[in-house]
VEXTI-558163 format. One line per field, with one value per atom (N, C-alpha, C, O): residue number from 1; residue in one letter; atom name; x negated, y negated, z negated. Coordinates in Angstrom, 3 decimals. Layout:
N
seq = NUM/...
type = a/...
atom = CA/...
east = X/...
north = Y/...
up = Z/...
This chain:
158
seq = 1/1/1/1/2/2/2/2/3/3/3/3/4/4/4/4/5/5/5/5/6/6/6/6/7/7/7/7/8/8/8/8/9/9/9/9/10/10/10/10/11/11/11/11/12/12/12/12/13/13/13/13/14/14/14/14/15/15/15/15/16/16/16/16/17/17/17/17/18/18/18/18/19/19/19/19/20/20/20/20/21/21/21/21/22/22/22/22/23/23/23/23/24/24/24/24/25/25/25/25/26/26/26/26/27/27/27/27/28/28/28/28/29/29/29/29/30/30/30/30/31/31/31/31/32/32/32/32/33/33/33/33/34/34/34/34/35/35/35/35/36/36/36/36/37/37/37/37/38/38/38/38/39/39/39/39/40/40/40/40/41/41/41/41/42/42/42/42/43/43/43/43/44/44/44/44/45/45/45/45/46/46/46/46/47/47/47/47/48/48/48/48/49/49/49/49/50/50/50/50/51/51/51/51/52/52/52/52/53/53/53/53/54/54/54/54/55/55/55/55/56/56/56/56/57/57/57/57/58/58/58/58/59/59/59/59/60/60/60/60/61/61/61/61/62/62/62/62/63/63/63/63/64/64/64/64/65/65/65/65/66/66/66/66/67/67/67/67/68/68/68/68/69/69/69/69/70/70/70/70/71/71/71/71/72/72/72/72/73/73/73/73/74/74/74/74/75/75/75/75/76/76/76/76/77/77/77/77/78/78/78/78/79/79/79/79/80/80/80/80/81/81/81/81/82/82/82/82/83/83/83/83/84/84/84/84/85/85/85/85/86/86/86/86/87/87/87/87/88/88/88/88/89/89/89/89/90/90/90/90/91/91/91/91/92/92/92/92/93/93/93/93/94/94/94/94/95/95/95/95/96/96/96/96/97/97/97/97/98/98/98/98/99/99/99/99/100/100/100/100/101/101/101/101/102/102/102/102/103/103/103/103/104/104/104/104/105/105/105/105/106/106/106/106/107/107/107/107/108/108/108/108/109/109/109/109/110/110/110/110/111/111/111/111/112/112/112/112/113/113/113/113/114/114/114/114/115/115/115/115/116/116/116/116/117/117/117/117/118/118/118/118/119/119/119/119/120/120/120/120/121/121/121/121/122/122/122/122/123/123/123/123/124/124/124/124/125/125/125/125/126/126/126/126/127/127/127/127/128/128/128/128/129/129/129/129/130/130/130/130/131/131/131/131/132/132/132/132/133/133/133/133/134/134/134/134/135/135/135/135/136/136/136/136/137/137/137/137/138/138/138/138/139/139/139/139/140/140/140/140/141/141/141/141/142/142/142/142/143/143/143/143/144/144/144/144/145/145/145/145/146/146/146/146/147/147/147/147/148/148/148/148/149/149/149/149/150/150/150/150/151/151/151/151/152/152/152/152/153/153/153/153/154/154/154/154/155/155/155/155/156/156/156/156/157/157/157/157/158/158/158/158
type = x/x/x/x/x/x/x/x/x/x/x/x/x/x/x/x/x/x/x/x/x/x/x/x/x/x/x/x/x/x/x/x/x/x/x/x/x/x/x/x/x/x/x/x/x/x/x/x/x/x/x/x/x/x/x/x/x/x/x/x/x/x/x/x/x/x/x/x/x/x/x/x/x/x/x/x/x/x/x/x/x/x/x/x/x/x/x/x/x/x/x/x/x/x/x/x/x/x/x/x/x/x/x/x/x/x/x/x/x/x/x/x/x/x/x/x/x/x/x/x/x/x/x/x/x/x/x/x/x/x/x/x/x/x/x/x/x/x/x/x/x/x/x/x/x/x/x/x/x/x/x/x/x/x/x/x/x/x/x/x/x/x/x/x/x/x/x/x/x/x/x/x/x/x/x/x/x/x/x/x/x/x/x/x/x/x/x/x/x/x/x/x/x/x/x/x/x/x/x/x/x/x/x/x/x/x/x/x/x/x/x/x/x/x/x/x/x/x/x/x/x/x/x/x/x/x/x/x/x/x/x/x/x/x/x/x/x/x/x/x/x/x/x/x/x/x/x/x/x/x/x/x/x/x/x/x/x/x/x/x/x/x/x/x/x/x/x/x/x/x/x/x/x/x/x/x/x/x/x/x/x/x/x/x/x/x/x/x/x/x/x/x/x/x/x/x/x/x/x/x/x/x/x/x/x/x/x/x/x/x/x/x/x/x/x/x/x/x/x/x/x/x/x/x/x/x/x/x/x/x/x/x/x/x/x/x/x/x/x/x/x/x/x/x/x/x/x/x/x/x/x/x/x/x/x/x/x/x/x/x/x/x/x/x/x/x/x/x/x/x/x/x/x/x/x/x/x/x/x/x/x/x/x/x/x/x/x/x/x/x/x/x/x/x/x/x/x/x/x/x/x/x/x/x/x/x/x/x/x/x/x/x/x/x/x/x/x/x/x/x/x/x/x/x/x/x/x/x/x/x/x/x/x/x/x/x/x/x/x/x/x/x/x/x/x/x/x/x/x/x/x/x/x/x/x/x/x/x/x/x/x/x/x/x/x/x/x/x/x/x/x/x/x/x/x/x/x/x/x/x/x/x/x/x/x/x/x/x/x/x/x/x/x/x/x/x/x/x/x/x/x/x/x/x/x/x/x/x/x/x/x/x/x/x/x/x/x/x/x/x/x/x/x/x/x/x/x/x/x/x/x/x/x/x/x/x/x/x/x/x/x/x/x/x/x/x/x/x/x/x/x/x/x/x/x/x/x/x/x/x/x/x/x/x/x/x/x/x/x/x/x/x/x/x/x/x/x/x/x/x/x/x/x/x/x/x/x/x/x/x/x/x/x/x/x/x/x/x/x/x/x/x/x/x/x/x/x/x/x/x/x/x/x/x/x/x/x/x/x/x/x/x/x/x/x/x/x/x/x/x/x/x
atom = N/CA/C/O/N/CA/C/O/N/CA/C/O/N/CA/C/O/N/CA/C/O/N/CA/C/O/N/CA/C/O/N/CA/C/O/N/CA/C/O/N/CA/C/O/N/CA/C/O/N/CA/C/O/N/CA/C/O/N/CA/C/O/N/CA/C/O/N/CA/C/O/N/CA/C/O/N/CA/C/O/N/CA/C/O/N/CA/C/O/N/CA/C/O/N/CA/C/O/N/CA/C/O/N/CA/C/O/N/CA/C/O/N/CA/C/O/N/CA/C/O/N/CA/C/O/N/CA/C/O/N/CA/C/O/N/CA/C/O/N/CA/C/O/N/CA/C/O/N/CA/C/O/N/CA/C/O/N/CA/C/O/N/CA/C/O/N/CA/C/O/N/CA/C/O/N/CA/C/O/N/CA/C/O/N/CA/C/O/N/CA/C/O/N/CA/C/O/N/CA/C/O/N/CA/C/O/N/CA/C/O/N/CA/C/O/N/CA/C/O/N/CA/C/O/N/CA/C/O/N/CA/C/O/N/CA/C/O/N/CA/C/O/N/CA/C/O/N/CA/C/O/N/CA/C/O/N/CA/C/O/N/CA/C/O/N/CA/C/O/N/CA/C/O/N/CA/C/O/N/CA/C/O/N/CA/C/O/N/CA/C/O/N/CA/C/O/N/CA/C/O/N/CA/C/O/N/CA/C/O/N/CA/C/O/N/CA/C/O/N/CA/C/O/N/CA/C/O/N/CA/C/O/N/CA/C/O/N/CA/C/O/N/CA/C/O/N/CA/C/O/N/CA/C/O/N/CA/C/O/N/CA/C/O/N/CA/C/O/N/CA/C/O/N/CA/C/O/N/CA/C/O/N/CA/C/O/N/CA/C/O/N/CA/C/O/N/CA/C/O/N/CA/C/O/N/CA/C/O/N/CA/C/O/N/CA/C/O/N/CA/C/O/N/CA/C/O/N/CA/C/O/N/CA/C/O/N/CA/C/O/N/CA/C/O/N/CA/C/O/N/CA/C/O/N/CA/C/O/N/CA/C/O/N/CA/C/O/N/CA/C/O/N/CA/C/O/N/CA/C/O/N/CA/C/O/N/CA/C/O/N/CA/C/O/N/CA/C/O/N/CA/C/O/N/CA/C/O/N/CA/C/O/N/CA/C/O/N/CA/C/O/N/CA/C/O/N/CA/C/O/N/CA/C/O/N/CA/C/O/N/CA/C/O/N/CA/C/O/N/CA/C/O/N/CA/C/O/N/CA/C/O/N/CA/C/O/N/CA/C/O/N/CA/C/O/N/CA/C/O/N/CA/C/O/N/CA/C/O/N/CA/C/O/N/CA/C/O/N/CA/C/O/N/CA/C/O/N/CA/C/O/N/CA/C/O/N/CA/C/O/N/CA/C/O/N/CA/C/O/N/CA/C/O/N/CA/C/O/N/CA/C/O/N/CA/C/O/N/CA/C/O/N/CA/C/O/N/CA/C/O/N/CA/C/O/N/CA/C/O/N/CA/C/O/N/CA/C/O/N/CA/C/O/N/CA/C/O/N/CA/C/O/N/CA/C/O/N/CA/C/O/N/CA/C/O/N/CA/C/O
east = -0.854/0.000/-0.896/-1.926/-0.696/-1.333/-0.396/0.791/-0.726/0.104/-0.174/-1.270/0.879/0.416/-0.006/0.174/-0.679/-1.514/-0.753/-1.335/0.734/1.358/1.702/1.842/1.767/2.219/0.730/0.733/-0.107/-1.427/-1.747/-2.279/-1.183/-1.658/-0.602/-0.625/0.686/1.619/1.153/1.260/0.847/-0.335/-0.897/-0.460/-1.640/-2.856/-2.352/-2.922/-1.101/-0.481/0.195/-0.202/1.029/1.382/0.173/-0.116/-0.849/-2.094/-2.062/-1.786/-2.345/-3.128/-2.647/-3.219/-0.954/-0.036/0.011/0.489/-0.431/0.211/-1.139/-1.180/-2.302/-3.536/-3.751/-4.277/-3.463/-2.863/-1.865/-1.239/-1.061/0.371/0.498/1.592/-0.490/-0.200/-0.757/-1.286/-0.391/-1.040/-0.503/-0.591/0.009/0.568/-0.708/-1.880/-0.371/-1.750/-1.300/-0.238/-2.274/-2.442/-2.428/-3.341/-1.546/-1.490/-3.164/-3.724/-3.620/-4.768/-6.190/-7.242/-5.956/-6.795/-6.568/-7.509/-5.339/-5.435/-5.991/-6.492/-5.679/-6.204/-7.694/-8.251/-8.353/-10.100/-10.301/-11.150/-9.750/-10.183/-9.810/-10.786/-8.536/-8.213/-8.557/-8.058/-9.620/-9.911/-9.480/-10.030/-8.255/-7.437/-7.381/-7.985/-6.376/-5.792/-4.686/-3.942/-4.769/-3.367/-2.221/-1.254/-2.277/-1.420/-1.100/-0.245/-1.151/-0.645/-0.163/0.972/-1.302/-0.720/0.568/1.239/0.951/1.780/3.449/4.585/3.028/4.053/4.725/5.951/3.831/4.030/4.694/5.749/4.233/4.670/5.965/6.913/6.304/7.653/8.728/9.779/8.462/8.867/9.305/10.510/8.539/8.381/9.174/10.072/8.820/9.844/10.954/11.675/11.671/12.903/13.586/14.805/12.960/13.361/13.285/13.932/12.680/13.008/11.489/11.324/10.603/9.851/8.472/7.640/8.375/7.836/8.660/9.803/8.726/8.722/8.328/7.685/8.436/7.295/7.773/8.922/6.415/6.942/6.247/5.344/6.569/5.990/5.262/4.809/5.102/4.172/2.481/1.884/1.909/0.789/0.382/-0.518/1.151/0.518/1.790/2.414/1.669/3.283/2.007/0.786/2.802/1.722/2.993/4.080/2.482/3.064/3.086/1.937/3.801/3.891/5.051/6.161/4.547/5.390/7.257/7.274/8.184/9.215/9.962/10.907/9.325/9.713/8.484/7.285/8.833/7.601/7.196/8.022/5.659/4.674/5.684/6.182/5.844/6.509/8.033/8.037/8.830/9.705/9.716/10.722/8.489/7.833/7.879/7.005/8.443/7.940/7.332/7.692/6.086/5.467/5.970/5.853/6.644/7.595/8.441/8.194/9.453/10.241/9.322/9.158/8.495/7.276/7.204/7.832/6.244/6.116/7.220/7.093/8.615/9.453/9.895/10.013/10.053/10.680/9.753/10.291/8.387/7.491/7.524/7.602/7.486/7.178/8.722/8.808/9.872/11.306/11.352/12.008/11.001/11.509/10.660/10.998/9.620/8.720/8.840/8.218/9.529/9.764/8.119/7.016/8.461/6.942/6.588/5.439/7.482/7.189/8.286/9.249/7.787/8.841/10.285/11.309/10.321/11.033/12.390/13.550/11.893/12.338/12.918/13.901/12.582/13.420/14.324/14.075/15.678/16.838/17.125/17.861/16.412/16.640/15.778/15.978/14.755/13.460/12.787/11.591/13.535/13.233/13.500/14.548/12.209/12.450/11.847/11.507/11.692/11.052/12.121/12.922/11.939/12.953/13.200/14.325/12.168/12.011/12.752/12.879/13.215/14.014/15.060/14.685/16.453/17.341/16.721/17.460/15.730/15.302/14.388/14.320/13.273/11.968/12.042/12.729/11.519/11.445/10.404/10.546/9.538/8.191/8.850/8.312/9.959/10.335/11.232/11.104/12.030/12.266/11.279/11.702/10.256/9.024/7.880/7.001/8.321/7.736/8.627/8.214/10.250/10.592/10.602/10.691/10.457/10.351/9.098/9.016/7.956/6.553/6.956/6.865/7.427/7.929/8.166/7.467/9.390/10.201/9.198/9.463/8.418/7.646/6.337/5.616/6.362/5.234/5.868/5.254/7.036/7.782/8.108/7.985/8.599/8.891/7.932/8.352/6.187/5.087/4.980/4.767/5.159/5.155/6.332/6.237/7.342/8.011/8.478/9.263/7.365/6.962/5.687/5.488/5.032/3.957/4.790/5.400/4.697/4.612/3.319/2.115/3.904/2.464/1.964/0.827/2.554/1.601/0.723/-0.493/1.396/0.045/-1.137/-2.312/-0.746/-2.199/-3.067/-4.287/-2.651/-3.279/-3.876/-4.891/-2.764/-2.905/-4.231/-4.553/-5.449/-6.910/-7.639/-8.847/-7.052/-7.972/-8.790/-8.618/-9.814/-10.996/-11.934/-12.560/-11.928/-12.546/-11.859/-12.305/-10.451/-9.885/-9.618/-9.866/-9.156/-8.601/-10.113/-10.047/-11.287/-12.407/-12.665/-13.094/-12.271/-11.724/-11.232/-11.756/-9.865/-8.603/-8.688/-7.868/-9.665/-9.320/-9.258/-10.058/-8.501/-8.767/-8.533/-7.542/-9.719/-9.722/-11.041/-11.821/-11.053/-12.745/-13.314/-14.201/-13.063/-13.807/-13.092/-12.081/-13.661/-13.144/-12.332/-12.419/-11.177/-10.555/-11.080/-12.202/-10.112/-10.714/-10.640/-9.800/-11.838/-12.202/-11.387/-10.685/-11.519/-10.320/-10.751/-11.830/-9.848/-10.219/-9.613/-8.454/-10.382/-10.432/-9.558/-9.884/-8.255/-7.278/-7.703/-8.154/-7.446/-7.907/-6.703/-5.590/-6.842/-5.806/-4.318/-4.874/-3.151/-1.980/-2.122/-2.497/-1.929/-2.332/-0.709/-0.425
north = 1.176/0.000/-1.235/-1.122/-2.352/-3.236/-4.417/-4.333/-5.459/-6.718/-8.284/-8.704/-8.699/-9.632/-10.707/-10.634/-11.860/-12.515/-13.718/-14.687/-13.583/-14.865/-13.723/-14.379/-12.758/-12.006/-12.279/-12.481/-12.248/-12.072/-13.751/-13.972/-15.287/-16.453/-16.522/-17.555/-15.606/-16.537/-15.633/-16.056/-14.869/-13.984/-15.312/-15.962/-15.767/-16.635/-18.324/-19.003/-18.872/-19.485/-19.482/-20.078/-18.837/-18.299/-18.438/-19.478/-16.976/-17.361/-19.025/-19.631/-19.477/-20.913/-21.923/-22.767/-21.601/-22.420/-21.649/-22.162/-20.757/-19.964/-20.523/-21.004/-20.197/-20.875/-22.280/-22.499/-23.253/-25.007/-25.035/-25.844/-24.542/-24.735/-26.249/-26.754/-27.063/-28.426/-29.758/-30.765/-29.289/-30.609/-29.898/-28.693/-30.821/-30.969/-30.259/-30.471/-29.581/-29.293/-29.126/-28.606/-29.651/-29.748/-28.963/-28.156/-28.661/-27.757/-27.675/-26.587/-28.431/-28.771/-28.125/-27.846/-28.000/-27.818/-26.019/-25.227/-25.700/-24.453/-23.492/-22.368/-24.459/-23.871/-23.717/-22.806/-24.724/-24.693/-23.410/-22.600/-23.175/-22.255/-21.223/-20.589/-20.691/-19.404/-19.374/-18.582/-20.549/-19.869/-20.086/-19.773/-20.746/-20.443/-21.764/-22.662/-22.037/-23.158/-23.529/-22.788/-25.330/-25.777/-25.435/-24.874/-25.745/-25.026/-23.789/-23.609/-22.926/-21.538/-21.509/-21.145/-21.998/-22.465/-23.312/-23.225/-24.057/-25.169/-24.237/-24.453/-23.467/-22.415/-21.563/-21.466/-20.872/-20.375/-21.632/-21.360/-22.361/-22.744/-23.384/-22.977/-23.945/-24.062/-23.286/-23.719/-21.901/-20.454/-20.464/-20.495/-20.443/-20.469/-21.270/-20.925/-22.343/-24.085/-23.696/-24.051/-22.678/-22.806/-21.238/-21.070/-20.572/-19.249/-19.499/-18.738/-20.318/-21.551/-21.022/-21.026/-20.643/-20.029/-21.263/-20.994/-22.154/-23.292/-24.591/-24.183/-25.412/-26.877/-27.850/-27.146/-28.507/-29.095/-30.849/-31.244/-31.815/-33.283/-33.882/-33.199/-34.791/-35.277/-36.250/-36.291/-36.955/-38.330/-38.292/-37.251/-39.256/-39.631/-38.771/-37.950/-38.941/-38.416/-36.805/-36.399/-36.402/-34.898/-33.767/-33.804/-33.001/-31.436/-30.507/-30.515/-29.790/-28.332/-27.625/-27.816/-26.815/-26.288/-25.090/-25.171/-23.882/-23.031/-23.535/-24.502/-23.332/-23.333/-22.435/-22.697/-21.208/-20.633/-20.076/-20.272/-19.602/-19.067/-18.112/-17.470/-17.627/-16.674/-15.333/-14.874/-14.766/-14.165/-13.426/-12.274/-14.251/-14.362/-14.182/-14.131/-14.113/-13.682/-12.492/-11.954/-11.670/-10.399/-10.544/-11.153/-9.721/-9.493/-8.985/-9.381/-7.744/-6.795/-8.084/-8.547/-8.565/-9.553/-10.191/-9.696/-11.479/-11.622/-11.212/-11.618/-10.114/-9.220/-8.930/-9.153/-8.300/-8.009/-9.537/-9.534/-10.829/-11.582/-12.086/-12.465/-11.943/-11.990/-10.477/-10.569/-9.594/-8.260/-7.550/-6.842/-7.884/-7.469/-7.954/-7.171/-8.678/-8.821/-8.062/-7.879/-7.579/-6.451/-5.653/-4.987/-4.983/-2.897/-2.146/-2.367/-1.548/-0.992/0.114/0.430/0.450/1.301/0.952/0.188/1.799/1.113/1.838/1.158/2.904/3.529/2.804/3.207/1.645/1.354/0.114/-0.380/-0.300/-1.888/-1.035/-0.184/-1.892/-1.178/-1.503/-0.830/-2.710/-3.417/-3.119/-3.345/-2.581/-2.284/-1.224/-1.121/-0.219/0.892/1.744/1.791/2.562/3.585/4.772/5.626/4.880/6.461/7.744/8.017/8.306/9.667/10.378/10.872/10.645/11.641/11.169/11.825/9.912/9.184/10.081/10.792/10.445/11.332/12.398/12.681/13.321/14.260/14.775/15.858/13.180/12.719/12.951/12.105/14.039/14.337/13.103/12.340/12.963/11.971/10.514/9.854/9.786/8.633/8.676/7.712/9.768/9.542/9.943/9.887/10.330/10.486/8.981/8.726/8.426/6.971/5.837/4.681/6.249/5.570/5.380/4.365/6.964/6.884/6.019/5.030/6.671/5.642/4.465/4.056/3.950/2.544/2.083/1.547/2.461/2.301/2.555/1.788/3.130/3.453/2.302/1.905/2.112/0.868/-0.731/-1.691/-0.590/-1.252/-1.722/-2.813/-0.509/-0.249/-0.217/-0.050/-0.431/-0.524/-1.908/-2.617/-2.090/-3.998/-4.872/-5.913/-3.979/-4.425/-4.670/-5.312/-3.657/-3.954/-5.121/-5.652/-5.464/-6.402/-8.026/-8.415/-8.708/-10.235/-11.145/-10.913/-12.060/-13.055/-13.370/-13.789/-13.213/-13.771/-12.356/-12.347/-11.305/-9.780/-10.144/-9.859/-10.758/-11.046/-12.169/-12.010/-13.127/-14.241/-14.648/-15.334/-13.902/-13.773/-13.444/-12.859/-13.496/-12.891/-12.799/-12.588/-12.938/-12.958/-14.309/-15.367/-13.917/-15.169/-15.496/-16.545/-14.459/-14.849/-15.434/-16.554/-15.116/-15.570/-16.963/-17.893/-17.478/-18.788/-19.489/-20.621/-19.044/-19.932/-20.339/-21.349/-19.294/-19.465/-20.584/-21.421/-20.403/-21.503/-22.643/-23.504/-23.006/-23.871/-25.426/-25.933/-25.733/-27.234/-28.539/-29.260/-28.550/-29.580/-30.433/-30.222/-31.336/-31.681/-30.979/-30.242/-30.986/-29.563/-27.778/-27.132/-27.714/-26.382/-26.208/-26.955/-24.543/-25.157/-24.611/-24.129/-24.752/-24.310/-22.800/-22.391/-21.832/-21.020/-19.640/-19.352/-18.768/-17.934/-16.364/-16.102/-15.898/-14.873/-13.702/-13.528/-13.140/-11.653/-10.741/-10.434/-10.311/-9.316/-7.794/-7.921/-6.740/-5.975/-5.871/-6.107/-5.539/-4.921/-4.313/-3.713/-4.163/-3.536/-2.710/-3.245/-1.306/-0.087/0.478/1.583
up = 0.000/0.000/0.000/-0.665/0.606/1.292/0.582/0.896/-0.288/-0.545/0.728/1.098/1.035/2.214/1.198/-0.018/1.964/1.413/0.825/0.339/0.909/0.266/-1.418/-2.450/-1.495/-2.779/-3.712/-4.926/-3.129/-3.971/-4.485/-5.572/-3.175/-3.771/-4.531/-5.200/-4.798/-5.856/-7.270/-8.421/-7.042/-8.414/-8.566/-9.516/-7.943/-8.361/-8.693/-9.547/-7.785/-8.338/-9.922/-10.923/-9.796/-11.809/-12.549/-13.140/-12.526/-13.367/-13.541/-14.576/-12.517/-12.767/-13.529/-14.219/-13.185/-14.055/-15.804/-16.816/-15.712/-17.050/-18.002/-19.134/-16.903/-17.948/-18.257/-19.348/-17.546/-17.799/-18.236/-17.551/-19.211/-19.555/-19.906/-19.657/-20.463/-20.604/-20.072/-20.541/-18.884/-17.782/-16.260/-16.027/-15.393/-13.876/-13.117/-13.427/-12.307/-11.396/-9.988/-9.645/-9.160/-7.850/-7.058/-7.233/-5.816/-4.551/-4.577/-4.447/-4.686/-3.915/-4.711/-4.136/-5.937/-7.334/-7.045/-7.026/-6.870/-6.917/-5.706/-5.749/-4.500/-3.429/-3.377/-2.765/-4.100/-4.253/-5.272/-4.896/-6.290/-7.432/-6.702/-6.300/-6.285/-5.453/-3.722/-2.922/-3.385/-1.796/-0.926/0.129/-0.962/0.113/0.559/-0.028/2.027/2.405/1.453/0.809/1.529/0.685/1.450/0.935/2.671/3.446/3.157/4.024/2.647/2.587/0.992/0.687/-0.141/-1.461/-1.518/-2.546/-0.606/-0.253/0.037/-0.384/0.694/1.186/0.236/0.185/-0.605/-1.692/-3.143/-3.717/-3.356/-4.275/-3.563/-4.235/-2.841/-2.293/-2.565/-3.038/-2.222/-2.518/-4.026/-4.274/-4.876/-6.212/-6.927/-7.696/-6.657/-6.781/-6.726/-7.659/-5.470/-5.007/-5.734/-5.781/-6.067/-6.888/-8.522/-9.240/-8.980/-10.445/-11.205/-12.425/-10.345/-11.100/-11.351/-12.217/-10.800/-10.771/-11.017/-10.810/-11.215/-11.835/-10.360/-9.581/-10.109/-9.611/-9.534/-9.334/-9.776/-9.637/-8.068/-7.585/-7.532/-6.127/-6.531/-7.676/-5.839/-5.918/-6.037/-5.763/-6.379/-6.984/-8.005/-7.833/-9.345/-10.286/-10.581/-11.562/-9.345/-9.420/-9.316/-9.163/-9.453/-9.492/-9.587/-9.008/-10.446/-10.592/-11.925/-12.321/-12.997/-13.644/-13.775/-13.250/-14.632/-14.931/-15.053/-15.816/-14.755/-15.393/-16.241/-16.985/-15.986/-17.299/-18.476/-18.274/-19.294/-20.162/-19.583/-18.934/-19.603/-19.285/-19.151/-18.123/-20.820/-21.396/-20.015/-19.581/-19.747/-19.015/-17.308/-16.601/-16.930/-15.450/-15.163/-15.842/-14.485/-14.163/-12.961/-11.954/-13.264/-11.960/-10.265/-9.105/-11.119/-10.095/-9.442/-8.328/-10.315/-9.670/-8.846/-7.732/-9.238/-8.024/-7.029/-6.052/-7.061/-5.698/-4.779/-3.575/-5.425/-4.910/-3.667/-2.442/-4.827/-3.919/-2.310/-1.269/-2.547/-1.332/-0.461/0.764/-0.856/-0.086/0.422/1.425/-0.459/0.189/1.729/2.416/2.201/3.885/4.667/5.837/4.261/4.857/4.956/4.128/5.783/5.254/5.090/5.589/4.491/4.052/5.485/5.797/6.014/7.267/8.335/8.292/9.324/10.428/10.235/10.293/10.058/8.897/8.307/8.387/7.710/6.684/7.352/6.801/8.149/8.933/10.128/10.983/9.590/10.010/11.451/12.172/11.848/13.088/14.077/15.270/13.575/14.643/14.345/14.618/13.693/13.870/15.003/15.648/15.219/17.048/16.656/17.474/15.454/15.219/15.203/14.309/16.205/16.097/15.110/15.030/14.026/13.027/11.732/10.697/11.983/10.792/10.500/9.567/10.944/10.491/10.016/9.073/10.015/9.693/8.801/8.220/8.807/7.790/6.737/6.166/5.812/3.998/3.809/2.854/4.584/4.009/3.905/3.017/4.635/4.252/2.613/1.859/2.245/0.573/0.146/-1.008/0.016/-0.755/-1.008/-1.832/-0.120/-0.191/-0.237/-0.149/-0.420/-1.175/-2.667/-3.358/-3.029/-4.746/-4.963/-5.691/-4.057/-4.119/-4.653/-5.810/-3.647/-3.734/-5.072/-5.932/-4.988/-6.484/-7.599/-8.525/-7.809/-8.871/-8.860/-9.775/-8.031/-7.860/-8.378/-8.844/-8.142/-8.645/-9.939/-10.494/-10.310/-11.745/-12.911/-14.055/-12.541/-13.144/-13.334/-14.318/-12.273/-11.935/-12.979/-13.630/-12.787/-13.644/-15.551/-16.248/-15.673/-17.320/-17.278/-18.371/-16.439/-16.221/-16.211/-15.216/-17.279/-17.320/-16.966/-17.077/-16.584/-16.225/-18.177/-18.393/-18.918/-20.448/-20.323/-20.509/-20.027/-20.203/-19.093/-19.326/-17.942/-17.100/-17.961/-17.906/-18.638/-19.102/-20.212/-20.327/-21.526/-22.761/-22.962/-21.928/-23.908/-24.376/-23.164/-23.275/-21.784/-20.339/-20.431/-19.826/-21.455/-21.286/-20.145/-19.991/-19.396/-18.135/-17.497/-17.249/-16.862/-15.867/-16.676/-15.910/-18.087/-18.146/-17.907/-17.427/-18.140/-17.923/-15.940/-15.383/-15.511/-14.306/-13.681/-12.946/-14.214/-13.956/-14.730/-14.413/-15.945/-16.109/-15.333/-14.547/-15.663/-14.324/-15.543/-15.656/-16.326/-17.381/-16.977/-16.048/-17.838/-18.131/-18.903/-18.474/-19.950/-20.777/-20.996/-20.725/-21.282/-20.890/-22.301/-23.275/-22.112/-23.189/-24.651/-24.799/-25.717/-27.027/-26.567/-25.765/-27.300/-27.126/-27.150/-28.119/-25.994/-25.818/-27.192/-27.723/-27.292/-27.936/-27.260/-26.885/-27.207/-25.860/-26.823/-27.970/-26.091/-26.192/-24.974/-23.835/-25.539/-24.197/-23.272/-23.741/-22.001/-20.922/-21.787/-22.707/-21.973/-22.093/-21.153/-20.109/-21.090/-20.442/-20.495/-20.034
């Protein structure tokens, strides 16, 4: 399984907001720390904005922040809302599917449970479990002048 590259910047969007929880941050701030074009960060947080999962102010001094708590994010949800218009196989898109073996295929419900189970992992995963004691990544993200008060390392939730 392969995530397209707008599921992975709104991973990296959230993080960024979850680790600044108290200060506006920039299309632009995040696109430098995660790599990417603002243009494509720009796209995504739009997305985000408009599913309530971002905040966002315009102007001069506008940016971006979480709108809901860490806590309250599911990942799964996430992923789901970027990767649902994708069928994971051709299979699986009802409109442009041409594979003969579909009426007959055991291997397409076998990768739907896949699916679902990939899912359903994702879905005990909150953005506070990616962020919480993750002292590397908030030293990462931080987008301060100083860096912040000192993180104290929690391990992975397994």
């Amino acid at each position: 399984m392969r995530l397209t590259t707008r599921t992975n910047l709104a991973a990296r969007v959230l993080m960024a907001c979850a680790a600044n929880p108290d200060r506006l941050i920039r299309t632009a701030e995040i696109a430098g720390i995660c790599n990417s074009s603002a243009h494509h960060v720009a796209v995504v947080v739009q997305r985000l904005h408009a599913e309530g999962y971002l905040s966002t102010l315009r102007g001069r001094s506008g940016g971006l922040r979480l709108a809901r708590q860490a806590d309250q994010v599911s990942i799964g949800a996430v992923f789901r809302l970027f990767e649902a218009d994708i069928p994971f196989a051709e299979c699986f898109d009802t409109e442009n599917n041409t594979c003969p073996l579909t009426e007959t295929c055991r291997l397409r419900g076998y990768v739907q449970r896949a699916v679902e189970a990939f899912y359903h992992e994702l879905d005990m995963v909150t953005l506070e479990d990616l962020v919480r004691g993750n002292c590397g990544l908030i030293d990462l993200l931080a987008m301060q002048p100083e860096p912040p008060a000192r993180c104290i390392a929690e391990p992975a939730r397994q």
